[in-house]
C-alpha positions as CSV (number, residue, x, y, z in Angstrom):
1,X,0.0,0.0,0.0
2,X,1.6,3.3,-1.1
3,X,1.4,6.5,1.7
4,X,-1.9,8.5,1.2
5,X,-1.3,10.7,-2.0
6,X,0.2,14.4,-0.4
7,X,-2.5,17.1,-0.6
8,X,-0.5,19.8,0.2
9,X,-1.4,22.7,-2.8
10,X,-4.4,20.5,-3.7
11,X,-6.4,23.3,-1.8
12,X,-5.9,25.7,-3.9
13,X,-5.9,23.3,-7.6
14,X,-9.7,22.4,-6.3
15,X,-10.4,26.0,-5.4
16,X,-9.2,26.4,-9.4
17,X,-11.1,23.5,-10.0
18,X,-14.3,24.0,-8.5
19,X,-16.0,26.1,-10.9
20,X,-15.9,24.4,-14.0
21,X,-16.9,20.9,-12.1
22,X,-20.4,21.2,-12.8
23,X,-21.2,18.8,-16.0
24,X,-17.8,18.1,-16.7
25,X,-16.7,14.9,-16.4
26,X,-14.4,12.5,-18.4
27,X,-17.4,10.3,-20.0
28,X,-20.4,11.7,-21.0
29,X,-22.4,8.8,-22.6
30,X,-24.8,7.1,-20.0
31,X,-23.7,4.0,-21.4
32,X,-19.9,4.6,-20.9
33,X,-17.6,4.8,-17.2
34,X,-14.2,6.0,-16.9
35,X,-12.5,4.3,-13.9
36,X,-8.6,6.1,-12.5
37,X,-7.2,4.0,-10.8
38,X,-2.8,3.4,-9.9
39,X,-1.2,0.0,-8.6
40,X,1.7,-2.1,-9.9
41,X,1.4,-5.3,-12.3
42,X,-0.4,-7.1,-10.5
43,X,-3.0,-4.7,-9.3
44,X,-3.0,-3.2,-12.9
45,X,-4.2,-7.4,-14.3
46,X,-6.5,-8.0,-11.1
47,X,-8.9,-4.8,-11.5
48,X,-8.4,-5.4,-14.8
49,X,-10.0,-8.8,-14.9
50,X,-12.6,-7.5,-12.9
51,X,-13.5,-4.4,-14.7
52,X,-13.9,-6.9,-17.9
53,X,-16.1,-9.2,-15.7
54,X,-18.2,-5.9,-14.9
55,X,-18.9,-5.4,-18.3
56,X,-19.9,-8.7,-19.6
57,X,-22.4,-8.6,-16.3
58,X,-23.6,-5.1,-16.9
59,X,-23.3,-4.2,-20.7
60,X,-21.7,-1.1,-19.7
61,X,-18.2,-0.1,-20.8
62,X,-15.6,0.7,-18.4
63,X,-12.7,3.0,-20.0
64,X,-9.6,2.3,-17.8
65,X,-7.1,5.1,-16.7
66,X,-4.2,3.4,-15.5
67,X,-1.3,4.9,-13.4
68,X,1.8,3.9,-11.1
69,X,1.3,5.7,-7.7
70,X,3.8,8.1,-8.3
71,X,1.8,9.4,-10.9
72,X,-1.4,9.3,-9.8
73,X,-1.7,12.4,-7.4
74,X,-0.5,14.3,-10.6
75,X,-2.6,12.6,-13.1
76,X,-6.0,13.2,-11.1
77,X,-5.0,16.9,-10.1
78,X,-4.5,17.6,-13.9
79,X,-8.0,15.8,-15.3
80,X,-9.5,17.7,-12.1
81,X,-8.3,21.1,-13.5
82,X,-9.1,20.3,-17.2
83,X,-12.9,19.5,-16.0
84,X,-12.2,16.1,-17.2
85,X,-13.0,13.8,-14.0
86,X,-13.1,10.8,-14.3
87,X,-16.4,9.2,-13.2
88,X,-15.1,6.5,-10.5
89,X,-11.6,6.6,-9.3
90,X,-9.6,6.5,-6.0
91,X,-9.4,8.8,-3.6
92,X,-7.5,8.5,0.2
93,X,-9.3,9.6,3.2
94,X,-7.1,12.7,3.8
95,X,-8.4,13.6,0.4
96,X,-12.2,13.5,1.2
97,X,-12.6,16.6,2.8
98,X,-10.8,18.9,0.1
99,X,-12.9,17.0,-2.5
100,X,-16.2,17.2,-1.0
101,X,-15.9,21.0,-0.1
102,X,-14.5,21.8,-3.9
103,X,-17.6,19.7,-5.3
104,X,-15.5,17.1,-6.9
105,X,-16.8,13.9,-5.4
106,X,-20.2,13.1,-4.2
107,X,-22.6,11.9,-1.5
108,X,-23.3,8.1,-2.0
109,X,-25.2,7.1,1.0
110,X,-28.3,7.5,-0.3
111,X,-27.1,4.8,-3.2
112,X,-25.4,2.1,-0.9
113,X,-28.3,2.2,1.2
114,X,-30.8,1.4,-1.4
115,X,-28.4,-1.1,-2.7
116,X,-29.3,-4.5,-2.5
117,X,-25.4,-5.6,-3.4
118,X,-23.8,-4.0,-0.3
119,X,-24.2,-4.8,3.2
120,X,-21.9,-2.4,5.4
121,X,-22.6,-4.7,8.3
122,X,-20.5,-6.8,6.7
123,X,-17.6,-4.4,5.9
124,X,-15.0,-3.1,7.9
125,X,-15.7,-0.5,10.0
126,X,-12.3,1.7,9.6
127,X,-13.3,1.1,5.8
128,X,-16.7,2.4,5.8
129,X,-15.7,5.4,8.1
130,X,-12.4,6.8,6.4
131,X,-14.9,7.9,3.6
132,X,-17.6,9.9,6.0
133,X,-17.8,13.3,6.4
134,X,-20.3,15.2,7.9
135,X,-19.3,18.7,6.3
136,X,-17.0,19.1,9.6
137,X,-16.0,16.3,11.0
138,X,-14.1,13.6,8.7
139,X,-15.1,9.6,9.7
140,X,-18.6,10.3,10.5
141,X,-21.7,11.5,8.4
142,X,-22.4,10.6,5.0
143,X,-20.2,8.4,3.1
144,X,-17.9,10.0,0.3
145,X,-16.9,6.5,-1.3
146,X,-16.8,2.9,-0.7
147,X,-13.3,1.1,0.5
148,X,-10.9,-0.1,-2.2
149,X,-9.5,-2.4,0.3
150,X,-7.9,-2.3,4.3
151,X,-4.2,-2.7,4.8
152,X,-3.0,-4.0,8.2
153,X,0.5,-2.9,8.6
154,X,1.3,-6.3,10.5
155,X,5.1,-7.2,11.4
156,X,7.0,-10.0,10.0
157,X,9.8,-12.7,10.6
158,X,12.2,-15.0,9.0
159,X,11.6,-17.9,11.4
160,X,14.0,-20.1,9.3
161,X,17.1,-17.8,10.3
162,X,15.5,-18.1,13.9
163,X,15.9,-21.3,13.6
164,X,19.4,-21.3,11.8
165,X,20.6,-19.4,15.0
166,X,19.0,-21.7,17.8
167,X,16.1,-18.7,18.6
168,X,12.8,-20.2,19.6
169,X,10.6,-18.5,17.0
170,X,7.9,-15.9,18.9
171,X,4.5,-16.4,20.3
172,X,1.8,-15.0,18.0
173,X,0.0,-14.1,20.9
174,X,2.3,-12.7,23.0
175,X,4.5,-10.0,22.0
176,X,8.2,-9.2,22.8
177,X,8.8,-6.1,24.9
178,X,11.5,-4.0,23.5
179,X,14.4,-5.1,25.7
180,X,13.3,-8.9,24.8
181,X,12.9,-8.1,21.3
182,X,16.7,-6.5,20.9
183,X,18.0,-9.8,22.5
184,X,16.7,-11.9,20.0
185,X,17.9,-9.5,17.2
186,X,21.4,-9.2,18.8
187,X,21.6,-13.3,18.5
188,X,20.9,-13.2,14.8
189,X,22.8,-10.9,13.7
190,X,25.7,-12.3,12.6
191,X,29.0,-12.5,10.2
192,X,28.0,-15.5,8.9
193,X,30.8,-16.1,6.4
194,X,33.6,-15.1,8.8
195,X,35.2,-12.2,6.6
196,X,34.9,-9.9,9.7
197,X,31.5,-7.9,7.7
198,X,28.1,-8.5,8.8
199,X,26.0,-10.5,6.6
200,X,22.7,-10.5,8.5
201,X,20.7,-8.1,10.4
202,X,18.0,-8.5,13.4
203,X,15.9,-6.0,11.6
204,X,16.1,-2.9,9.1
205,X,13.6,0.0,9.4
206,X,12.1,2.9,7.7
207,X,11.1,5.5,10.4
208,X,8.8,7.0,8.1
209,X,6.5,3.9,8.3
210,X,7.5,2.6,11.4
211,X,7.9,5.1,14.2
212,X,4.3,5.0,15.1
213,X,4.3,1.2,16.1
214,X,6.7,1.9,18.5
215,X,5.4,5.3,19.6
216,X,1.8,4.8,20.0
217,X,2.9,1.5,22.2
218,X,4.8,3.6,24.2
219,X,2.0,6.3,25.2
220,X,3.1,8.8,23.0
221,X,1.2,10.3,19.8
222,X,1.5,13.0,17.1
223,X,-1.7,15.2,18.0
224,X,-3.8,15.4,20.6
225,X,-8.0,14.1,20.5
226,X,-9.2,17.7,19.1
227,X,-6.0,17.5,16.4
228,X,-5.1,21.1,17.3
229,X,-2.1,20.8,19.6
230,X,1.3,18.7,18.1
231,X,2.3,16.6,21.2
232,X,5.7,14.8,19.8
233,X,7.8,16.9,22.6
234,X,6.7,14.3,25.3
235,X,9.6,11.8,27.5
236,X,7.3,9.1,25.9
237,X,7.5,10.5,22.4
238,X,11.1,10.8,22.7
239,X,12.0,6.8,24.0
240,X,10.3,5.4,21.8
241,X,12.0,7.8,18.7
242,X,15.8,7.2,20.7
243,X,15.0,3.5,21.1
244,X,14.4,2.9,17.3
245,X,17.4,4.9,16.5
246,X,19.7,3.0,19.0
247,X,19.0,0.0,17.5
248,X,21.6,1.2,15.0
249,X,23.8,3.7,16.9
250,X,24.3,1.1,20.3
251,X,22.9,-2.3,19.4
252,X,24.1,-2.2,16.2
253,X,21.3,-4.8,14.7
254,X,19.9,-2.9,11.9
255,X,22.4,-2.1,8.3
256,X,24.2,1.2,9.1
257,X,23.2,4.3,6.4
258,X,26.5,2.9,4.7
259,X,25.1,-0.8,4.6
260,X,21.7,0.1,3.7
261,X,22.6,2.5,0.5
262,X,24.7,-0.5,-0.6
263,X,21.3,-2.9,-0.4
264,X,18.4,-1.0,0.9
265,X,16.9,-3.4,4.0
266,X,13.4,-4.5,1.7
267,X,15.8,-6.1,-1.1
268,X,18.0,-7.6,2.0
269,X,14.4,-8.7,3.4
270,X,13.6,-10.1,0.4
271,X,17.0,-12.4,0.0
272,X,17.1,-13.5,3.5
273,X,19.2,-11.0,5.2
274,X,17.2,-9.6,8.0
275,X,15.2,-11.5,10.4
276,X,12.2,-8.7,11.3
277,X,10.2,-6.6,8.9
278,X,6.7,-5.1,8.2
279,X,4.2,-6.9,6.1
280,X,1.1,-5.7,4.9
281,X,-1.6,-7.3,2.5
282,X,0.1,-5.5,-0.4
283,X,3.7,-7.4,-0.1
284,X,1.9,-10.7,0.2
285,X,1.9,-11.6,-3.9
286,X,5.5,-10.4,-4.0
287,X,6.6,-12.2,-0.6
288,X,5.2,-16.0,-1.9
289,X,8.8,-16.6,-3.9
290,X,10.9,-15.6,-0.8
291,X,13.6,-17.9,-0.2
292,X,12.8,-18.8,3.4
293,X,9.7,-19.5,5.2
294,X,8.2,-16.3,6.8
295,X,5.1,-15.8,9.6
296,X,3.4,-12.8,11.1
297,X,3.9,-11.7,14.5
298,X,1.9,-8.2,16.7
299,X,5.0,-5.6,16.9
300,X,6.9,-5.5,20.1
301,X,5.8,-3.3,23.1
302,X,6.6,-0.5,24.9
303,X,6.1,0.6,27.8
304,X,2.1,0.3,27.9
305,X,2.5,-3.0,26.8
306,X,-0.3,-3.2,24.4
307,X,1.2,-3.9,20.6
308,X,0.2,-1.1,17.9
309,X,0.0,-0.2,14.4
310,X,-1.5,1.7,11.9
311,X,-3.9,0.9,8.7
312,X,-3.9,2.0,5.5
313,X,-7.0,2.6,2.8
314,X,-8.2,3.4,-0.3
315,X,-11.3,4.5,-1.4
316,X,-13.5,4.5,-4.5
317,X,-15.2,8.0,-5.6
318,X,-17.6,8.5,-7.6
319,X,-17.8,12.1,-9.5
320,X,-19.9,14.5,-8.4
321,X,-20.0,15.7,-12.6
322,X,-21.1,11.7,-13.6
323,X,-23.6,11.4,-16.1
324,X,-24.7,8.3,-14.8
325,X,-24.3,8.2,-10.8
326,X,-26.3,5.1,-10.4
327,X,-23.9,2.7,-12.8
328,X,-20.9,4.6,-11.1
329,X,-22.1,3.7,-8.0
330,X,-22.5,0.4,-9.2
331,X,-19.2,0.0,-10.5
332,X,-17.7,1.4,-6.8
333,X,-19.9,-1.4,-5.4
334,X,-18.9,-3.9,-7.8
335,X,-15.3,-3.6,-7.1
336,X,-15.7,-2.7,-3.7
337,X,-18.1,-5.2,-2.1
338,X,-19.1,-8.1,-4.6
339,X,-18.2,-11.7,-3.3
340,X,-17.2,-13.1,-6.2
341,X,-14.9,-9.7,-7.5
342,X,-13.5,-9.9,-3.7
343,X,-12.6,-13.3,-4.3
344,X,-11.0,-12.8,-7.6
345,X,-8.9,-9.9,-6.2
346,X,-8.0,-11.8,-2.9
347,X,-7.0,-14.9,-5.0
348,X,-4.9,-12.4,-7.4
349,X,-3.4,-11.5,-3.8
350,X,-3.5,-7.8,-4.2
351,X,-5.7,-7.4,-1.2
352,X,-7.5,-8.6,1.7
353,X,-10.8,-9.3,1.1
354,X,-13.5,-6.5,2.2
355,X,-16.1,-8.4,3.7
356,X,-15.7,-9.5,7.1
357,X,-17.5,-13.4,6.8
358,X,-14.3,-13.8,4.3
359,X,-12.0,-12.5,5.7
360,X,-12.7,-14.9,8.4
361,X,-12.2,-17.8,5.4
362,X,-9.3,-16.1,4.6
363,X,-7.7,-15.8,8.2
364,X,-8.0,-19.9,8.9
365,X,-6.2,-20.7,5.4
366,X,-3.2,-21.6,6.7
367,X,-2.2,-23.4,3.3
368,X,0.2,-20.4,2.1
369,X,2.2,-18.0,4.0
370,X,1.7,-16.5,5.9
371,X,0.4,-18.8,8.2
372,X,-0.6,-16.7,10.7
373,X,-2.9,-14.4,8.2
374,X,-5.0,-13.5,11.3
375,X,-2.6,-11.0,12.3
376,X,-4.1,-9.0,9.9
377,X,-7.5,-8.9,11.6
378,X,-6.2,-8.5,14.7
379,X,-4.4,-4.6,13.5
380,X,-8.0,-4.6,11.9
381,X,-10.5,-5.3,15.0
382,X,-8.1,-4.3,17.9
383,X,-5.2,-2.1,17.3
384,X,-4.6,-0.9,14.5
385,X,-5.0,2.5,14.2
386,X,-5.1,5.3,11.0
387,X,-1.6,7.0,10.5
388,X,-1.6,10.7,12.3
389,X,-2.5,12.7,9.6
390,X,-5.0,11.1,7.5
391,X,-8.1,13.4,9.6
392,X,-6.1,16.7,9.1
393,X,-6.7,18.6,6.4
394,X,-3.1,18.1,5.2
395,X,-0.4,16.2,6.1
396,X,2.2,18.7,5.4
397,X,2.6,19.2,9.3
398,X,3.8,15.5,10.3
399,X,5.8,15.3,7.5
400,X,7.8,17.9,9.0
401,X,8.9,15.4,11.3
402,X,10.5,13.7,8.9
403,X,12.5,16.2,6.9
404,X,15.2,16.8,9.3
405,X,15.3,13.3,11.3
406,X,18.2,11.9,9.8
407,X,20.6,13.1,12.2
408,X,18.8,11.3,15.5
409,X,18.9,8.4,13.0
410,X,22.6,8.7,12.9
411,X,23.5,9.5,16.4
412,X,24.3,12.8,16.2
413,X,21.5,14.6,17.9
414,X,19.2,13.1,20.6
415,X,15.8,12.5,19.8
416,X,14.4,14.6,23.0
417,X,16.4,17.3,21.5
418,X,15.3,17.1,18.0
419,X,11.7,16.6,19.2
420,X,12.1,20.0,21.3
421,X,13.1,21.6,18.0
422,X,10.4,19.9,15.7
423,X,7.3,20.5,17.5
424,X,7.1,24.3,16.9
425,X,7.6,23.9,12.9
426,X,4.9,21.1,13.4
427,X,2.6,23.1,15.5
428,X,2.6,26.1,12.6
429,X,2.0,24.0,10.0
430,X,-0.7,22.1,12.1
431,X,-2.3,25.7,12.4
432,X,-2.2,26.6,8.8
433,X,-3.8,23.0,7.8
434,X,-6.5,23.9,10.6
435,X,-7.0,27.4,9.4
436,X,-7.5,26.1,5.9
437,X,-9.9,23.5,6.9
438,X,-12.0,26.3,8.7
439,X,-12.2,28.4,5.3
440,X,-12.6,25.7,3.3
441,X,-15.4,24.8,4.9
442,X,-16.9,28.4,5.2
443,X,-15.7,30.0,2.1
444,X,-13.9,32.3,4.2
């Protein structure tokens, strides 16, 4: 699962936009859909195959819009400001709010509720809810869009290197603390050819993705409730940002900057070269040729000893400019919430199916690694959580934390004293999203 598409600017391109939105849209024949959508290969032959299906069940042609997601925020921005918008495509929930203020996407409830093909009982909650908005508030109100999918961001493990070094391999039900979890990764990393280098690493992460398992388990968070204050310059903020970067500057477990722009840690995942890694849904297609047998495991602890992580989303629009809202709607639902396109797409393994009777299926198929696939649900049902700024009106804020973290990373500065100097920048840029959100909203 790509990060939520940056909205930063997009503001003021819908502002532009807005305008020109009414009875504009890509395809204007009621018997025609254009569907934007981004995803690698295998995404790009799964929706595909279902977007074919759709038409040979419906009679309706689907024009695809294909992009990689590095394109896509770019692509959609342009065909937005053209008055060309496509008439179902994805959206994140961080975008919702821009979009429905600038009258680009529109109000489906009224659609899914008379559908007989969807049952939101039967869908995830955190999917249903990361596309409401009640014209202040985003995950409650009317709903903006149907889930694409729901991506755990579960935590893996090489168990056969565990085994290679003698490590009893961990209990799925009981996580490591922090000080347990740095023994085991001191025992497996190791010189394993005897040439004096390492060859193998305990673990190898991104702090970009993975600060928030270890700060949220730790007490700590970006924003407070009312997402007005930036709380990072806390003690508990601080250990849990000092403990991930020890685990290169004093346990020395994790590829040093050197190491890792040599062989960047996912391509030393992928050959077998670092026993602990993050896994979502997404990685699952890609992982099923890895050269060792793999499992899922809840991410270690910290001091409140309850395991964390976050969950990603992506939703499916539907124009507000459509000339045909019922068959986009339709198509949303069709991709979104079908039992047989849900199958197709979970056996294409780009995704974890949407609908919560099979996911169940899905969780007790312990046929194919990984074994343990109810890790998933558990991020879904009891901790996961939605990264910090997917409810603000930009995320241009906690990036900020971000931009100048490499020297904590390194051992140069200490996190509490990086933190001390971050949270002001934050805290303006927090301001300006709220301030923006509030004019938005009023036409101030």
């Amino acid at each position: 699962m790509a990060r939520k598409i940056a909205i930063a600017g997009m503001t003021a391109v819908l502002a532009i936009a807005a305008p020109v939105l009414g009875g504009c849209a890509a395809a204007q024949d009621e018997d025609t859909l254009t569907f934007m959508f981004r995803g690698g290969p295998a995404e790009e032959e799964a929706y595909t195959a279902a977007i074919e299906q759709y038409e040979a069940d419906t009679g309706i042609d689907v024009e695809i819009i294909m992009t990689t997601a590095d394109e896509y925020a770019t692509k959609l921005r342009a065909a937005i400001v053209g008055g060309q918008v496509p008439d179902v495509f994805y959206i994140d929930p961080g975008s919702v709010e821009s979009y429905v203020n600038a009258g680009v996407i529109q109000d489906i409830t009224e659609y899914v509720e008379a559908s007989d093909a969807i049952d939101l009982d039967n869908m995830w909650d955190y999917g249903i809810d990361s596309y409401r908005y009640d014209g202040e508030k985003l995950g409650q109100g009317p709903l903006y869009a149907l889930p694409k999918d729901v991506g755990p961001f579960s935590f893996g493990y090489n168990a056969t290197m565990l085994d290679a070094a003698g490590v009893e391999r961990p209990d799925p039900d009981d996580p490591y603390t922090w000080e347990e979890w740095v023994e085991v990764l001191k025992a497996i990393t190791k010189d394993t050819d005897g040439d004096g280098e390492l060859d193998q690493w305990g673990t190898g992460l991104n702090v970009v993705w993975n600060l928030q398992s270890f700060a949220w388990s730790n007490g700590a968070d970006w924003i407070d409730e009312d997402a007005e204050s930036v709380t990072v310059d806390t003690p508990e903020f601080a250990e849990a940002l000092q403990f991930f970067a020890d685990l290169q500057n004093v346990h020395a477990v994790t590829p040093s900057v050197a190491e890792a722009q040599t062989l960047d840690t996912y391509q030393r995942w992928m050959q077998g070269e670092i026993g602990f890694f993050p896994v979502g849904p997404w990685d699952v297609p890609i992982y099923k040729d890895l050269p060792f047998e793999w499992d899922l495991i809840p991410w270690p602890v910290g001091e409140t000893g309850e395991t964390a992580s976050w969950i990603g989303t992506l939703g499916i629009a539907v124009s507000a400019s459509t000339a045909n809202t019922e068959a986009a709607v339709d198509l949303a639902a069709y991709l979104s919430a079908d039992r047989e396109t849900q199958q197709a797409l979970v056996d294409a393994g780009v995704q974890i199916p949407n609908l919560i009777d099979m996911a169940e299926e899905y969780a007790a198929d312990d046929s194919t690694m990984p074994a343990n696939k109810e890790e998933f649900f558990q991020v879904l049902q009891d901790y996961g959580r939605a990264l910090p700024a997917t409810y603000t009106y930009n995320a241009q804020w906690y990036d900020e934390l971000f931009t100048n973290i490499q020297p904590v990373i390194d051992g140069k500065v200490t996190a509490e004293e990086y933190l001390a100097q971050a949270q002001p920048r934050m805290q303006e840029f927090l301001d300006m999203a709220n301030d923006q959100s509030e004019m938005a909203r009023t036409g101030g």
